[in-house]
FITI-911103 format. One record per residue (C-alpha): x, y, z. Coordinates in Angstrom, 3 decimals. Example, Ala and Ser with C-alpha at 12.3 -4.5 7.8 and 13.67 -1.06 7.14 Angstrom:
2
@c1 12.300&c2 -4.500&c3 7.800
@c1 13.670&c2 -1.060&c3 7.140
This chain:
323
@c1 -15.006&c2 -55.736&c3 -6.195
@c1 -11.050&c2 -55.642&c3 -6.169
@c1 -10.980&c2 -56.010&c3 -9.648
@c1 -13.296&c2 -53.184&c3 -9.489
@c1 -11.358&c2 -50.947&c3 -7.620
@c1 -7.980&c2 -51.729&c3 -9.125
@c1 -9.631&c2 -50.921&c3 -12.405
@c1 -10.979&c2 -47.477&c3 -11.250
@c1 -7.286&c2 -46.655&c3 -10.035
@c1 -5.549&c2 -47.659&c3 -12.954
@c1 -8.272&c2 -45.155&c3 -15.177
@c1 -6.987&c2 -42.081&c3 -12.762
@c1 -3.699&c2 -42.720&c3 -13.020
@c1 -4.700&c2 -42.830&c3 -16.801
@c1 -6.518&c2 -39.787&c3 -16.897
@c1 -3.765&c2 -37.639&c3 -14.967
@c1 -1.201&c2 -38.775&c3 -17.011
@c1 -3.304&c2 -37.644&c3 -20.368
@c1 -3.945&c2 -34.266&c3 -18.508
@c1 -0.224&c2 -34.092&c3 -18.407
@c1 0.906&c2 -34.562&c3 -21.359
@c1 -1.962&c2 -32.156&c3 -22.686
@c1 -0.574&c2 -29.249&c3 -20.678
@c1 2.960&c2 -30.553&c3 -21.749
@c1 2.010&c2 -30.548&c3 -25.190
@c1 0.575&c2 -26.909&c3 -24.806
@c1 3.976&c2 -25.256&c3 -23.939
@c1 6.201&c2 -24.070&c3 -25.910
@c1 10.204&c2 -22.693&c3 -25.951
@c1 9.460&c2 -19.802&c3 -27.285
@c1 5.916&c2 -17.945&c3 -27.667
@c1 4.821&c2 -14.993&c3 -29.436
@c1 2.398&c2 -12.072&c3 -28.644
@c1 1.100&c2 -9.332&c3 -31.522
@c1 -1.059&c2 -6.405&c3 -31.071
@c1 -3.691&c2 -7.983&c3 -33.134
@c1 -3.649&c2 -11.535&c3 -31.150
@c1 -6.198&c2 -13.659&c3 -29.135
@c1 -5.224&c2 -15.484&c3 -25.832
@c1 -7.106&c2 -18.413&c3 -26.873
@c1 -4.824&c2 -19.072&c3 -29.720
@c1 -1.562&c2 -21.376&c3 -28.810
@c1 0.984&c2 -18.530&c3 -28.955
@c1 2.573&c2 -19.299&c3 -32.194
@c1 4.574&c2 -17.261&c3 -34.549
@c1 1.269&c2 -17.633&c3 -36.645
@c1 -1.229&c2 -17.590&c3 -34.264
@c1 0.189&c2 -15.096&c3 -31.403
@c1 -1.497&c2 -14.497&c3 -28.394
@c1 -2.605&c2 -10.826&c3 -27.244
@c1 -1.122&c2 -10.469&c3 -23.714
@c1 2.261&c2 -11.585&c3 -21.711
@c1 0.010&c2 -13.223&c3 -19.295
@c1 -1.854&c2 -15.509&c3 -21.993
@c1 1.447&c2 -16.614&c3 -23.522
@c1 3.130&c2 -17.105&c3 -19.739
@c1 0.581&c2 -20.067&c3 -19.352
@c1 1.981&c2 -21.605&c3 -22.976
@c1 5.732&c2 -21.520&c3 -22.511
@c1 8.268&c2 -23.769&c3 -20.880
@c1 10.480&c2 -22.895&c3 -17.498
@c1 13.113&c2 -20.568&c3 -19.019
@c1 11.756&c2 -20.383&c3 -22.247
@c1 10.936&c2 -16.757&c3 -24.284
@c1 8.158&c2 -14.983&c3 -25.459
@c1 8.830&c2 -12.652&c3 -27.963
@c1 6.597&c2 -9.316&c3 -29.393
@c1 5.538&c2 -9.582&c3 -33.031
@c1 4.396&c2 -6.164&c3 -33.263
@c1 4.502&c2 -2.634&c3 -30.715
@c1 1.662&c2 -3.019&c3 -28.587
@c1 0.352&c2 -2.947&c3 -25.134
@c1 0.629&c2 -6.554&c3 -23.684
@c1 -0.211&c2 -5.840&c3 -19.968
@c1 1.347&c2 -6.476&c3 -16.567
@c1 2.330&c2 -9.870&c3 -15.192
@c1 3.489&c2 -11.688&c3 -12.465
@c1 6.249&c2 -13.922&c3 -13.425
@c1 6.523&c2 -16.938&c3 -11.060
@c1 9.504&c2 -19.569&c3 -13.039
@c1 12.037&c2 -18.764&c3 -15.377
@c1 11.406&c2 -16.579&c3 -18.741
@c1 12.374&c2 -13.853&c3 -20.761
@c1 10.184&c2 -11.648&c3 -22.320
@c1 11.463&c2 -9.845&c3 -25.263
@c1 9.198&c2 -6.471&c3 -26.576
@c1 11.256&c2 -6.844&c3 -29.691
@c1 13.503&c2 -4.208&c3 -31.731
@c1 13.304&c2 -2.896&c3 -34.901
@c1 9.317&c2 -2.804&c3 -35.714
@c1 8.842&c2 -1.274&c3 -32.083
@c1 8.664&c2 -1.735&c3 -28.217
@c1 6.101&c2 -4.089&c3 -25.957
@c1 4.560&c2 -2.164&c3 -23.989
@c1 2.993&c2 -2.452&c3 -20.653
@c1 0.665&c2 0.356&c3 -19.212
@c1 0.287&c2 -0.333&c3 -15.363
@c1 -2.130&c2 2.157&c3 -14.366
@c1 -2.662&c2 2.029&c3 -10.626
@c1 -0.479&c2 -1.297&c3 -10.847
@c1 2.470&c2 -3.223&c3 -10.474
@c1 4.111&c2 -3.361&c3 -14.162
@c1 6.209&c2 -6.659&c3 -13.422
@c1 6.283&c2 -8.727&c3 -10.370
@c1 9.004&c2 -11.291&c3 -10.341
@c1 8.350&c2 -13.594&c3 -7.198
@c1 10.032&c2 -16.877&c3 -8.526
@c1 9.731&c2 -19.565&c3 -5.268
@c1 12.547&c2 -21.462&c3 -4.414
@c1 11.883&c2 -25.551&c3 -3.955
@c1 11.030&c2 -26.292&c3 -8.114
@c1 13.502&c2 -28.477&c3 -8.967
@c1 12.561&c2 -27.898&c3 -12.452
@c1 12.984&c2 -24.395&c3 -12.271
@c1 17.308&c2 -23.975&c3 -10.991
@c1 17.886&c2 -20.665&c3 -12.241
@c1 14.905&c2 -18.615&c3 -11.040
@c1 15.390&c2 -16.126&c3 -13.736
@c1 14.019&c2 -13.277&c3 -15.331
@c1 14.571&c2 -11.482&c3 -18.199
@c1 13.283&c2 -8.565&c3 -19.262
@c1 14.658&c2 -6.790&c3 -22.937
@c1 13.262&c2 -4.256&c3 -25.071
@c1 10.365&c2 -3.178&c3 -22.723
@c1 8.645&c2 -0.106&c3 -22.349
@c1 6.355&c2 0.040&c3 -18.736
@c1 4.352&c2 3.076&c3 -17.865
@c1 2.859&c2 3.819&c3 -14.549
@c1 0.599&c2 6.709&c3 -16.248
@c1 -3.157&c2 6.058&c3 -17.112
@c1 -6.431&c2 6.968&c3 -16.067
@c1 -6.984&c2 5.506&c3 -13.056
@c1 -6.359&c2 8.219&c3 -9.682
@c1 -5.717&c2 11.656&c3 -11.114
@c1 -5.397&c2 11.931&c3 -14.679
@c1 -1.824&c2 12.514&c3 -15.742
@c1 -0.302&c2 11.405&c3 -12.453
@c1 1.948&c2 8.266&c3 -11.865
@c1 -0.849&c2 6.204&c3 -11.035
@c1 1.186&c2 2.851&c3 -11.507
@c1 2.985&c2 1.900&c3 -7.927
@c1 5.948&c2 0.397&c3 -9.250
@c1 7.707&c2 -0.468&c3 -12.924
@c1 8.897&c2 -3.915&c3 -11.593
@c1 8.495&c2 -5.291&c3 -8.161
@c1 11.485&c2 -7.714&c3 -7.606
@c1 10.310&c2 -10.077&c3 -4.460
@c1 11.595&c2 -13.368&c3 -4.837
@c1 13.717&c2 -15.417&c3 -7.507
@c1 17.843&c2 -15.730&c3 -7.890
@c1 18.084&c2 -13.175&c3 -10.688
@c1 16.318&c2 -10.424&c3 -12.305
@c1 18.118&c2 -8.916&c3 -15.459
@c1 16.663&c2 -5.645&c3 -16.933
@c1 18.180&c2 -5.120&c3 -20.698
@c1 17.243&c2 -1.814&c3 -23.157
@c1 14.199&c2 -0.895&c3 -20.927
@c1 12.252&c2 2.457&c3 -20.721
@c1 10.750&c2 2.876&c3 -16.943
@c1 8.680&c2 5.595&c3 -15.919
@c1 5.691&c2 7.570&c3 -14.353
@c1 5.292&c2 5.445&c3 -11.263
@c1 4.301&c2 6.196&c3 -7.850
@c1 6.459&c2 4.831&c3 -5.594
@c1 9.756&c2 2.863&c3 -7.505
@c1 10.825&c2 2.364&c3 -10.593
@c1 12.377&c2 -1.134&c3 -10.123
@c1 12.084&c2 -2.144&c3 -6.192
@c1 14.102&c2 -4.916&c3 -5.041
@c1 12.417&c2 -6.053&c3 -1.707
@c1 13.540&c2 -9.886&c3 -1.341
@c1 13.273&c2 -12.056&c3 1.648
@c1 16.976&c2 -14.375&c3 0.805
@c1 19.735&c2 -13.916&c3 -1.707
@c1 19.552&c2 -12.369&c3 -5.327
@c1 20.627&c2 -10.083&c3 -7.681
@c1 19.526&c2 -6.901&c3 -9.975
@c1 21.448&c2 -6.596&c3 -13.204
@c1 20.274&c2 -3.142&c3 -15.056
@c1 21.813&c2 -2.087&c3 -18.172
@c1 20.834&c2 0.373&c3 -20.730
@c1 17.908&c2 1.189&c3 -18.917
@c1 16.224&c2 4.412&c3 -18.622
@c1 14.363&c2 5.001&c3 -15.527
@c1 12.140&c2 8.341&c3 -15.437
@c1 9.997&c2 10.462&c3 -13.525
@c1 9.054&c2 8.014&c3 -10.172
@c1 9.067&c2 8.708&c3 -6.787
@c1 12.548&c2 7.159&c3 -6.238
@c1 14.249&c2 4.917&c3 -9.147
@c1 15.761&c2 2.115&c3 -7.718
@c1 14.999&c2 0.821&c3 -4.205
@c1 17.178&c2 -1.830&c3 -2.937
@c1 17.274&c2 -4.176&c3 0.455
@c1 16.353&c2 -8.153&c3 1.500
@c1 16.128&c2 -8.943&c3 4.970
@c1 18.190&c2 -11.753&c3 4.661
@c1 21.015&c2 -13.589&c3 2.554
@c1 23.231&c2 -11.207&c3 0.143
@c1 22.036&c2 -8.865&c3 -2.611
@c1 24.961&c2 -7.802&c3 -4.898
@c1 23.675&c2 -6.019&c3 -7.863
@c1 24.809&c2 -4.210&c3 -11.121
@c1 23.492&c2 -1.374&c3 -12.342
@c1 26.049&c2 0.070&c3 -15.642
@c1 25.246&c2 2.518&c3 -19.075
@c1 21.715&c2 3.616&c3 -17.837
@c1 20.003&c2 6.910&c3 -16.752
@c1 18.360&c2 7.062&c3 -13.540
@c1 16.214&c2 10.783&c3 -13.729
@c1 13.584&c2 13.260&c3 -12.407
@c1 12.521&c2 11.267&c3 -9.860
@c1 10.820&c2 12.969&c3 -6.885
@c1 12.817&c2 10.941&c3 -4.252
@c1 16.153&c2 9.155&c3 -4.480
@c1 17.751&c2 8.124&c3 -7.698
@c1 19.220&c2 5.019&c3 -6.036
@c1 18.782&c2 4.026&c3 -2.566
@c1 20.479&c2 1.114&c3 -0.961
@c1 18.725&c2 -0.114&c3 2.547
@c1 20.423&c2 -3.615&c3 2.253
@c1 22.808&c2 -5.268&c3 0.061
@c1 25.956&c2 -4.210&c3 -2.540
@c1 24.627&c2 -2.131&c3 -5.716
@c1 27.644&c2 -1.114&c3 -8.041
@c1 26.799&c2 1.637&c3 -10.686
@c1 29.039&c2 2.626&c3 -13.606
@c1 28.803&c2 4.534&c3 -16.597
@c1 25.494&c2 6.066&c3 -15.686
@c1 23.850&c2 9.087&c3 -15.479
@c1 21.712&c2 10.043&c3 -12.398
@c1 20.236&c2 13.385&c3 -12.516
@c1 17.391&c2 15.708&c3 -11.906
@c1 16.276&c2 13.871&c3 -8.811
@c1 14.564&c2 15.557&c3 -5.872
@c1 16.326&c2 13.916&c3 -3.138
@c1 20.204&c2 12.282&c3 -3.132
@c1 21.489&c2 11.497&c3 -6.557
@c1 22.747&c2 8.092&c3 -4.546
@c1 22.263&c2 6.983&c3 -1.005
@c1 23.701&c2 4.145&c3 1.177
@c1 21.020&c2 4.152&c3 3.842
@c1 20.467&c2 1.037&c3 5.616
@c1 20.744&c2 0.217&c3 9.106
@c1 22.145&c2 -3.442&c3 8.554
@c1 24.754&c2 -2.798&c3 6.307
@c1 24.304&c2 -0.749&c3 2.423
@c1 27.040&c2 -0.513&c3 -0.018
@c1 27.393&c2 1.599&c3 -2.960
@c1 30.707&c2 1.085&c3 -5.387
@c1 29.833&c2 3.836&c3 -7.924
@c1 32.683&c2 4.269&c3 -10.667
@c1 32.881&c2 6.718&c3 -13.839
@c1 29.375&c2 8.398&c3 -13.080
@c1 27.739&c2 11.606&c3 -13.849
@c1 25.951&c2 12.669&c3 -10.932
@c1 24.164&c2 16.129&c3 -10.914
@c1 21.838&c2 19.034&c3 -10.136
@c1 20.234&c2 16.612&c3 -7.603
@c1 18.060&c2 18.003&c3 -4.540
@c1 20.117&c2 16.257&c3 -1.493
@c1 23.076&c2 14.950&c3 -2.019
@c1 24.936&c2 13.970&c3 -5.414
@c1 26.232&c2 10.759&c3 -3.384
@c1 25.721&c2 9.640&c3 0.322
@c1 26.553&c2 7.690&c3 2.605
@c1 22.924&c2 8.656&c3 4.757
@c1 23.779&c2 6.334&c3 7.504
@c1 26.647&c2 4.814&c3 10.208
@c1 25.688&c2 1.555&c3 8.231
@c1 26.239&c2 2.945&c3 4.950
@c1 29.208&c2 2.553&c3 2.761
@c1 29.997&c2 4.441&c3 -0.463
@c1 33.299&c2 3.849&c3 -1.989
@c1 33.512&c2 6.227&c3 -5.389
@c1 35.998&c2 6.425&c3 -8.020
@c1 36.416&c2 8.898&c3 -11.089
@c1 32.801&c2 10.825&c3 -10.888
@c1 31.435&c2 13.760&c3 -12.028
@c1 29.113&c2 15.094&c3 -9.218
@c1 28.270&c2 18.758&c3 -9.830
@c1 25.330&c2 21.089&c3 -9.193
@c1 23.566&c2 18.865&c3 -5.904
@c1 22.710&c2 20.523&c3 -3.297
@c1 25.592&c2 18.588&c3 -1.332
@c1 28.100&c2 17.117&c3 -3.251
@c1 29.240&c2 14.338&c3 -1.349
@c1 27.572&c2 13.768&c3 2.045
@c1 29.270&c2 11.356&c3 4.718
@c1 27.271&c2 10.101&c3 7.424
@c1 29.106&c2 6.992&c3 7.086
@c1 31.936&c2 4.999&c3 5.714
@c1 32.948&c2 6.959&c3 2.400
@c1 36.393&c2 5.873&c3 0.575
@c1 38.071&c2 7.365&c3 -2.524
@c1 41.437&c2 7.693&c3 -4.777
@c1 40.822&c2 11.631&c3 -4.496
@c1 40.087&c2 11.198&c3 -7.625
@c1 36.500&c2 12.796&c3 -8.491
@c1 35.382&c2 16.163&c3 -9.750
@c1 33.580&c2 17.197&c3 -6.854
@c1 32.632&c2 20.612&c3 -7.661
@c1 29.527&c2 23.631&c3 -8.582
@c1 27.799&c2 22.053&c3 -5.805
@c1 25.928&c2 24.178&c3 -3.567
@c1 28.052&c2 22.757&c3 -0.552
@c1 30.891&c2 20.045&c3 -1.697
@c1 30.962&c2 18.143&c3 0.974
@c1 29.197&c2 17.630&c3 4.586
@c1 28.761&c2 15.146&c3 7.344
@c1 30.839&c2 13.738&c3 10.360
@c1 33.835&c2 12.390&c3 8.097
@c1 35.474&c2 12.987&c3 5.042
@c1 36.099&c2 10.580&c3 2.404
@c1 39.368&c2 8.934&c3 2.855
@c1 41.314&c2 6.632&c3 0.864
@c1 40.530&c2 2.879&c3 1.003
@c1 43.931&c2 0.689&c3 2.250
@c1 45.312&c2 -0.086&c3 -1.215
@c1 42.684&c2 0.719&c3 -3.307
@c1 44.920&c2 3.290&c3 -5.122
@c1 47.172&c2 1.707&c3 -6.539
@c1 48.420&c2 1.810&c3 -9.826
C-alpha cells in the first residue's frame, strides 16, 4: 500500500511538472497578432493570433507582442509585464472599446518573476466610439485605466471618444505615468491623476491633450510634469492641481489655450502649480490661484478673458530663477 501511495505521488508530481513545461513551452518573447489571425494559432510571426488578449496568454513576463497588419485587436487587461506594439509603417493596432475600458493595467505586486511591473504601450490607436449607448457618442468609459503596476509608459498613441478619461491613473501605492507623443481627444477629461497612497510622479512631454468636455489634466494626488505640449479646446481648466492631500503640477514650455475655466490652476489650498515659459491665451481665466502658484514672471499670460484670479498671485519660487 506504501509503495502504492508513494507511486501515485511521484505520477502528480510528474504530471504537474509536464503541465509546466507545456505552458512554458507555449510562451514566447515576442508574439504577433494580424488582422487575418486565429487565437488558436501559437502567435507566431507565421501563424499570428487575432486579438491582444489571445497572444497575452502566449508571451513571457516582459516580453512584446507586435501588430503584423492595421486591425482591430480588442481591449485587454494587462496583469505582468509587456509591451504591445500596433506597429508603424503598414498601419496602427487598433482597439475599439465601445462601452469599455480600452486598457486596464492592474499589474499585482508579490510576483517575484515579474520586478518591473511594466507596461508598454506604442503605436496604438483606442477608440471609445461604437455602437453600444447612443450611436456616435463616447460610449467607451476610459482609453486606459491605470490601477495597479510600477510603470505605465504611453509612446505615439491616438486616444479618444471616451466617456469619462482618456488615460486615468487611480492607483492604490506608488507608480508612474510616462506620456509622450500622445494625442488625447474628445473625452470627458484627458488625464486624471491621484493614488491614495505612496508617490505618483509622472511625465507627460510633446503630446496634445484636446476638446475634452472636462479638464485637460487634473491632478487629485501625486507630481505630473508637462512640457512641450499642447492643451487646448477643453471645456473646463486647461490644467488643474486639485487635490485635497497634496497635487503638483510643474508645467514648462506649454501652449495652453481657448480653454473653458482656467488655462492653469491651482483649484485647491492643496494644490501646487509651479509654471515656467507658457503660452496661456484665450481661457476663460488665465491663471487661477486657489493655491500655491510659483513662477520666473516669465509666461505670456495674455487674450484671456480675465488673466488672472484667486486669493494669491503667483510669486517667484526661492531660487528658482536663477540664471
Amino acid at each position: 500500500m506504501n509503495k502504492l501511495r508513494v507511486s501515485l505521488r511521484v505520477l502528480v508530481l510528474l504530471t504537474f511538472a509536464l503541465a509546466f513545461a507545456v505552458v512554458t513551452q507555449a510562451q514566447a518573447t515576442r508574439t504577433w497578432v494580424s488582422g487575418v489571425g486565429d487565437d488558436v494559432n501559437p502567435c507566431s510571426r507565421t501563424a499570428p493570433c487575432k486579438t491582444w488578449a489571445g497572444a497575452f496568454s502566449k508571451t513571457f513576463i516582459n516580453g512584446e507582442i507586435d501588430a503584423l497588419d492595421p486591425g482591430g485587436y480588442g481591449t485587454l487587461t494587462i496583469s505582468k509585464s509587456i509591451t504591445l506594439d500596433g506597429g508603424t509603417g503598414a498601419g496602427w493596432g487598433s482597439t475599439l472599446a465601445s462601452g469599455l475600458v480600452g486598457f486596464t493595467v492592474n499589474i499585482a505586486a508579490g510576483n517575484a518573476n515579474d520586478p518591473l511591473r511594466q507596461a508598454i504601450l506604442k503605436h496604438l490607436s483606442i477608440n471609445g466610439s461604437g455602437a453600444s449607448g447612443t450611436i456616435g457618442t463616447r460610449t467607451g468609459t476610459n482609453g486606459i485605466n491605470y490601477i495597479s503596476g510600477s510603470q505605465l509608459i504611453v509612446e505615439d498613441c491616438q486616444i479618444f471618444n471616451f466617456g469619462t478619461t482618456g488615460i486615468r491613473v487611480a492607483l492604490t501605492g506608488s507608480g508612474a505615468l510616462n506620456v509622450t507623443r500622445t494625442t488625447i481627444d474628445s473625452c470627458q477629461v484627458g488625464i486624471s491623476h491621484t493614488t491614495t497612497s505612496g508617490t505618483v510622479n509622472s511625465s507627460i512631454h510633446d503630446s496634445v491633450i484636446q476638446n475634452c468636455a472636462g479638464n485637460g489634466l487634473q491632478v487629485d494626488a501625486g507630481t505630473v510634469n508637462i512640457s512641450n505640449t499642447v492643451v487646448a479646446n477643453n471645456g473646463g481648466a486647461g490644467m488643474v492641481a486639485q487635490g485635497a492631500i497634496g497635487s503638483v503640477i510643474n508645467a514648462d514650455n506649454n501652449e495652453v489655450v481657448n480653454n473653458g475655466g482656467a488655462g492653469i490652476s491651482a483649484g485647491t489650498a492643496q494644490g501646487t502649480v509651479r509654471i515656467n515659459n507658457n503660452a496661456i491665451h484665450r481661457n476663460g481665466t488665465g491663471l487661477n490661484n486657489s493655491g500655491t502658484m510659483q513662477t520666473c514672471s516669465n509666461n505670456k499670460n495674455y487674450g484671456n478673458t480675465t488673466e488672472i484670479s484667486g486669493a494669491a498671485t503667483p510669486v517667484p519660487a526661492p531660487g528658482s530663477c536663477t540664471q
